[in-house]
Structures are given as structure tokens and as C-alpha cells.
N, C-alpha and C positions, 0 to 999 in steps of 0.2 A: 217650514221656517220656525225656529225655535220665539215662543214669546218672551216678554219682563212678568216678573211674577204680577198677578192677578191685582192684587193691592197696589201696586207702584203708580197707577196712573191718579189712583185718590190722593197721594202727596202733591200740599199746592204749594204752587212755586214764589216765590218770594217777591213779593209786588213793592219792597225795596228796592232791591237789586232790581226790578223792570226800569225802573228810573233811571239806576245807577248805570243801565246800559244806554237806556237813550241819551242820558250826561254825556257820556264816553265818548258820542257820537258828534260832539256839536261845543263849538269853541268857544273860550268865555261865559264860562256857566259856574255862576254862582253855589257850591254845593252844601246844600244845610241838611242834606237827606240822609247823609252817614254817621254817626256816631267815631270821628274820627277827631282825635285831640290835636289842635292845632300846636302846642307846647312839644318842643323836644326832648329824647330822650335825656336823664341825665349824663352826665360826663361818666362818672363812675359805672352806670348800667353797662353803656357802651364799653368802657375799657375793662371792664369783665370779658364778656365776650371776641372783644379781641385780644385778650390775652388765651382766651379756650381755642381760639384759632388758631394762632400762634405757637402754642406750644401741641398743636397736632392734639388735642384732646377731644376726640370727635366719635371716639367707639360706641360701642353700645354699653347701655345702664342697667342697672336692676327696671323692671318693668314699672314700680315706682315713684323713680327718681332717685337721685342723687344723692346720698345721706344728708351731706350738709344743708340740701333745700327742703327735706322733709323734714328735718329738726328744726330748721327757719321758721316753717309753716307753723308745727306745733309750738313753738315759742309765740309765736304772733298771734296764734289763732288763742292763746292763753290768758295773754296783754289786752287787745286791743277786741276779742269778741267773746269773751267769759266761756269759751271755750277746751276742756280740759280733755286731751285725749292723746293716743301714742299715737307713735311713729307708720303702724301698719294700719291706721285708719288715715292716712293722707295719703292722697295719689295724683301724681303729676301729671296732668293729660294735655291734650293738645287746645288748649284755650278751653273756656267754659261751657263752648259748645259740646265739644265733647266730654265732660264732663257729665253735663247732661243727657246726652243720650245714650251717656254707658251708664246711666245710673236708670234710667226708662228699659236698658233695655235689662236690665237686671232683675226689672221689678213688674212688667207685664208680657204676655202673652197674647198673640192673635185673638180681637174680638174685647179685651180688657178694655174700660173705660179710664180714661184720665180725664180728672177736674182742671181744666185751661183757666187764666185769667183773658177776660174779652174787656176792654182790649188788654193786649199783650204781646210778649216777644214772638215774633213768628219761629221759630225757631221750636218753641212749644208745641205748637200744631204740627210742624210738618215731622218731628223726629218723631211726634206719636203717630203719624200716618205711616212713615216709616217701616214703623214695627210692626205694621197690621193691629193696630190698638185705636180706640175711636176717643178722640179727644171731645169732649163733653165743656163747653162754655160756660163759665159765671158772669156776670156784665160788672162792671166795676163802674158804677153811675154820678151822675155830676151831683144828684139829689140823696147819695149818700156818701161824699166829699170823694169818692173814687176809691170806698172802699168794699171790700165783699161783704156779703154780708150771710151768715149762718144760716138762716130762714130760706132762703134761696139756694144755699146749696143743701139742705135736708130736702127740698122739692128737685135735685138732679141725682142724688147717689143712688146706686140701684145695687144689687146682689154680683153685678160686674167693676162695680166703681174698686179702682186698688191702690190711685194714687191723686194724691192732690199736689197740685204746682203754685206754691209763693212766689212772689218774686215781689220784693223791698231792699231798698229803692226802685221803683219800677220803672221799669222799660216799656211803654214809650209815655206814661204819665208823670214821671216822677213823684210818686205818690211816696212814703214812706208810710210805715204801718206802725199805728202807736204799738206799745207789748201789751195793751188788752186787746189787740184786735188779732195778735198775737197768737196768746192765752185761749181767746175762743176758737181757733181755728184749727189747734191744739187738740183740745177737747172735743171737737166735731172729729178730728182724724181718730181719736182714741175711741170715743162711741160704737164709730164706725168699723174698725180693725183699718185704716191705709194707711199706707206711705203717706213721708211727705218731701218733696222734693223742692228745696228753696234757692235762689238766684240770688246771688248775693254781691253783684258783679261790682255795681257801684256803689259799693260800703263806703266809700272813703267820701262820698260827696252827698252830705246831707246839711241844709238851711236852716232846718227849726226841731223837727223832732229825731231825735238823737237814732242814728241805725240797731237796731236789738238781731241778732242772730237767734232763729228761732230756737235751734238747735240748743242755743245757752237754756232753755225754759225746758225742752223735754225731758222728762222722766222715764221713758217707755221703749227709748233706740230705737224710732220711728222714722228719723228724720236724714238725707240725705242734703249735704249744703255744696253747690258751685260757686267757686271762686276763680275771678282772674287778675292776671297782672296786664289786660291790656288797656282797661283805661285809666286805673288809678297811676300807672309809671309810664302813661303813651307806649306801650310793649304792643299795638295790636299787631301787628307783623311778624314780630317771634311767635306770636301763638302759644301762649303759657297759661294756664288755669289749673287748678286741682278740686278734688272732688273729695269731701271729710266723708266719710261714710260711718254707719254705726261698729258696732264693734264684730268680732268674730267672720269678717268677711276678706279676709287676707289671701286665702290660698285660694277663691275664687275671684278674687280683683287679679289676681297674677294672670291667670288663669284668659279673664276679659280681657287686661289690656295686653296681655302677649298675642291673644290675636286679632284686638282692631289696633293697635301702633306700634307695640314692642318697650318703644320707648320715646321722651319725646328726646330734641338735638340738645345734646351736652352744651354748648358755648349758648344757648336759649336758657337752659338750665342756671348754668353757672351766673348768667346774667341777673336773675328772677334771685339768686341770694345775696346776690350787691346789692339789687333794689331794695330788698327787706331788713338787712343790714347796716344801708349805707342811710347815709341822713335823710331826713321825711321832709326837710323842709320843701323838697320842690313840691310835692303832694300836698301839702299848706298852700302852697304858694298857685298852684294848679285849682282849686278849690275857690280861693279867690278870684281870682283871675274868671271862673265860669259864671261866680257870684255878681259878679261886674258888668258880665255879657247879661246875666238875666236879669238884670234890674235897667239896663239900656235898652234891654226887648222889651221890657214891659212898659216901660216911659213910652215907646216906640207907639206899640199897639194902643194905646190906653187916649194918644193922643190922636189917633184915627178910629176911634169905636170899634176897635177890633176884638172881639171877645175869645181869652184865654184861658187855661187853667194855670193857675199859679204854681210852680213846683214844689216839692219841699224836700226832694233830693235828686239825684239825677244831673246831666247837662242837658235836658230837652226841656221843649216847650211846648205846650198841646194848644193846637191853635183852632177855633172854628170858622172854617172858609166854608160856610153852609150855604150862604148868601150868595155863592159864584156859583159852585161847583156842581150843584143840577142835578143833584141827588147820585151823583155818583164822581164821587172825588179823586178814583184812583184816574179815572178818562181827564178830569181835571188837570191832576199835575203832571201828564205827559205832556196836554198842551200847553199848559202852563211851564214847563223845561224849553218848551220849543221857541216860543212866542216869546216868554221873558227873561231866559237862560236864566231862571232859579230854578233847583232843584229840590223839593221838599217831598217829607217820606207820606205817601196817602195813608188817613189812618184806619183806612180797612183794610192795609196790608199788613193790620194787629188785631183785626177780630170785626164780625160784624159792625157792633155797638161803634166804632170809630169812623162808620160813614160821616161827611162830613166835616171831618178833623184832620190837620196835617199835623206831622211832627215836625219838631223845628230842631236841629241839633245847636247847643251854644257854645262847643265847642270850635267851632268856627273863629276865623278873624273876626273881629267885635265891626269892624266900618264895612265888610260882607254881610254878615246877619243884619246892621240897620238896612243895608241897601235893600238887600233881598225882602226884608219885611216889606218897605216900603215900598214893593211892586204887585203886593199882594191887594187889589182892591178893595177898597172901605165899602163896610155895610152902607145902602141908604140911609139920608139922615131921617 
């Protein structure tokens, strides 16, 4: 009997999604565990694409994208992330996800090390397992505001190390990363010769310190940046993101994305250049609206001694149920879905260091997140 290659069983499986199935399972369950925008699409996104249906516009694209949405990108990405590049360093891929794993897989080989943020997107870990690549931890700590820190990772690079992974706004802290913290991390990849590979998913939703696109700061064509359209426009369904890459890599992105997608769907397409096109205010408007949930969570918590971390972009909320959960938080919040039908994401299903911590999404209904908080039992006093 034929085996799965060798490496396949070291990919760990997403201790989100273990949630998101026991939810599935069990009625009236409050869900704060997904990163799912309770806001609807715009009108305009939608009638994009249902005019791409409509008029049978459904064939296949340049590998790409669609001119009009790779010239969208590069306009935007000009405007709004001090971004200046052409048209054949954008590529339309199937949400961010995949962005990021054609950009991993572009850049190591079997046995290669990547720098992870801990905690962090799982998504990071497993596409590096993936690939036969050993993802390599930094801790992102409360006692240095949850950010990396240099010194720490000069004690992880090794003579394998080939890629470092950013990700600002982050996922699942909401950390945003000031541009010195930037700047050094920059200069640690350039000391070094890596990659950098940065998340930039939820650009559009920042509190206090303003989003910096690394990539605006390189000098050196190091840098590979993911973007998507599924939280900033509620798109997570179409599955649209694009991947900037450095320069000179055109006839081998063709190359990658003709043979993991081809292309992504045309009327998904056409939609993501309404979105970019068409007025921002719901994206304003969606910003506040999470602004509103996180300041009603934190009233929430604050008035039951529930100790958080504050966000400064993102729609989540990093919560510690360390006091419950018994040293092992993901066993926590299955019983915890079952027993109080809330659903919350464990945060060792982002890295060691998140034992402990749940995620909170505030994209949610605003009177679900207080509820749901408020099933979450208060430290002693």
C-alpha cells in the first residue's frame, strides 16, 4: 500500500477549525472563534459580480489576474501603502492564504528554516510543514508590548534560516508594529541574507499606530507582501488576496500560479475591482463599527477583572482565561463550546506562548461578543 509522503503527518492541524467543527455540531452557539465580518458585502462589490455572471464572463485569465484588477492593485498599493511597483509584480491568488504559501514555496526547500511569529497565524506553521521546511518560533511577549524582538531572534537564525514571516496588524494579537520596529527587523533580514515574508491582511483596520507596509522601507528586493480582500470588503467567501512580490519574478509566478490555480474566478475578480474602485466609506464605516465592539469588550472585561491585551489593529481580542483553563486551554474551549455554547479560538492554536489565551473575534454581533464574554468566568477576587 502506497504511503503520504514522509513529512505530511508533521503538518498540525488547525486547532481553530477543531472548534469550528465541534460549533457545527451543537445549536445556539455563540461564535467568536472565526474571524468572520458580521457587515455585508457592499451593494456595488455584489453587483459586480453579478453582472460577471450575467454576461457569461467566466473563462479563464491570464495566470495573473485581470488587467483592470492588477492595475487597481498597483494604484492602491501607490496611494494608500507607499508602494511603487508594476503590474507584473502583482498576482491575484486565491485569498492570502495562498499567497502565502506560494510565496514559502518559492523561497525554501526541504529542511529550510522559517522565523514564525509565536503566537501567530497558524497558517504560518502549517504551510511551512507543508513544504518539508521547519518553522522556527519567535515569542512575541506581554513584557515586551507583543513585540519581536532582535536579540531573540540573533539566538534562532542558523546557516538554514532563509525566511522571516511579519505579520502587522497581527493575527491573533492585534499588535501593529511601529516602522522602527520595522526598520530593525529589516536590517536583521539584510545582516542575515532572508526573505521577508509580511501579512498584511488587515491593513485597513488600525486604532493608534498607523499600518507601515514593510516593503515601503526596503531597499534590497527582499520583501514579499500578502494581501486580501476578505476582511477589509467582508469578501471572505470569494477568496481574493494578492501577493506583491519583488521585481524580476514574472515568468516564474506564471509559471507557480499555472500550476497550483491557473487562475482565480473572473465575477470574484471583477468584484475585488468594484471593491477598490467603488467608495471606501463602508471600510470607514466597518472600522468603526469593530472600534465600538472593542471598546464594549473592554468595558465588559475590565468590569469583571478579566485580564486582556488591548489591541491596536486588528478585529480581535487576546483574552487570558489562565485562571480556568488548567494549563491547557485548547481541552478548555471544546468544553467550554459544549457547556456554554460559546465558541472561542484556543490561543495555542497560534503558537506555544498562547497557552492560556483565547482569541476573541469583534467582528461578531456586538450583544453576542458581550454575551459570550460574559460566560467566560471571572478570575477570583
Amino acid at each position: 500500500m502506497p504511503t503520504l509522503a514522509s513529512h505530511i503527518p508533521a503538518v498540525p492541524a488547525s486547532g481553530i477549525r477543531r472548534i469550528f467543527e465541534v460549533a457545527s455540531r451543537l445549536d445556539d452557539v455563540i461564535g467568536l472563534h472565526v474571524g468572520e465580518p458580521d457587515l455585508p458585502v457592499a451593494p456595488h462589490i455584489i453587483e459586480a459580480a453579478r453582472q460577471a455572471w450575467a454576461e457569461d464572463d467566466t473563462n479563464y485569465t491570464a495566470n495573473g489576474g485581470i488587467a483592470p484588477l492588477r492595475r487597481a492593485i498597483v494604484r492602491k498599493l501607490a496611494e494608500r501603502n507607499g508602494l511603487h511597483v508594476d503590474v507584473e509584480q502583482v498576482w491575484v491568488t486565491v485569498g492570502a492564504v495562498q499567497a502565502l504559501h506560494q510565496a514559502l514555496g518559492l523561497l525554501v526547500r526541504a529542511g529550510d528554516e522559517v522565523l514564525v511569529p509565536d503566537p501567530g497565524y497558524t497558517s504560518f506553521t502549517m504551510s511551512t510543514r507543508l513544504l518539508d521546511a521547519v518553522p522556527v518560533p519567535y515569542t512575541l511577549r506581554p513584557d515586551r508590548e507583543f513585540l519581536p524582538s532582535v536579540e531573540e531572534l540573533e539566538h534562532l537564525v542558523t546557516d538554514r534560516t532563509r525566511v522571516l514571516i511579519v505579520n502587522s496588524p497581527s493575527n491573533p494579537l492585534g499588535r501593529v508594529f511601529p516602522e522602527r520596529t520595522l526598520r530593525e527587523l529589516l536590517e536583521f533580514a539584510r545582516e542575515h541574507d532572508l526573505w521577508i515574508i509580511s501579512d498584511e491582511v488587515y491593513e485597513h483596520f488600525t486604532y493608534a499606530d498607523p499600518h507601515v507596509s514593510i516593503a515601503s522601507l526596503d531597499e534590497d528586493d527582499r520583501v514579499f507582501t500578502a494581501f486580501s480582500f476578505s476582511k477589509s470588503y467582508a469578501m471572505t467567501g470569494l477568496r481574493v488576496g494578492y501577493l506583491v512580490t519583488p521585481h524580476g519574478l514574472a515568468e516564474t509566478m506564471r509559471t507557480v500560479q499555472e500550476t497550483t490555480i491557473s487562475c482565480v474566478s473572473v465575477p470574484d475578480q471583477r468584484a475585488a475591482v468594484a471593491a477598490l474602485e467603488g467608495e471606501q466609506e463602508h471600510v470607514a464605516a466597518a472600522k468603526r463599527h469593530y472600534l465600538e465592539n472593542l471598546e464594549a469588550a473592554c468595558a465588559a472585561l475590565d468590569a469583571r477583572g478579566i485580564r486582556y491585551l488591548r489591541p491596536t489593529g486588528a478585529f480581535y481580542l487576546w483574552v487570558d482565561v489562565s485562571h480556568v483553563s488548567g494549563g491547557d486551554v485548547a481541552q478548555w474551549c471544546e468544553g467550554f463550546v459544549v457547556e456554554q455554547r460559546v465558541a472561542l479560538a484556543p490561543g495555542s492554536a497560534f503558537g506555544r506562548s498562547g497557552e492560556g489565551w483565547v482569541r476573541v473575534s469583534l467582528a461578531s454581533r456586538r450583544e453576542h461578543i458581550l454575551e459570550g464574554l460574559s460566560r467566560i468566568p471571572a478570575p477570583p477576587a
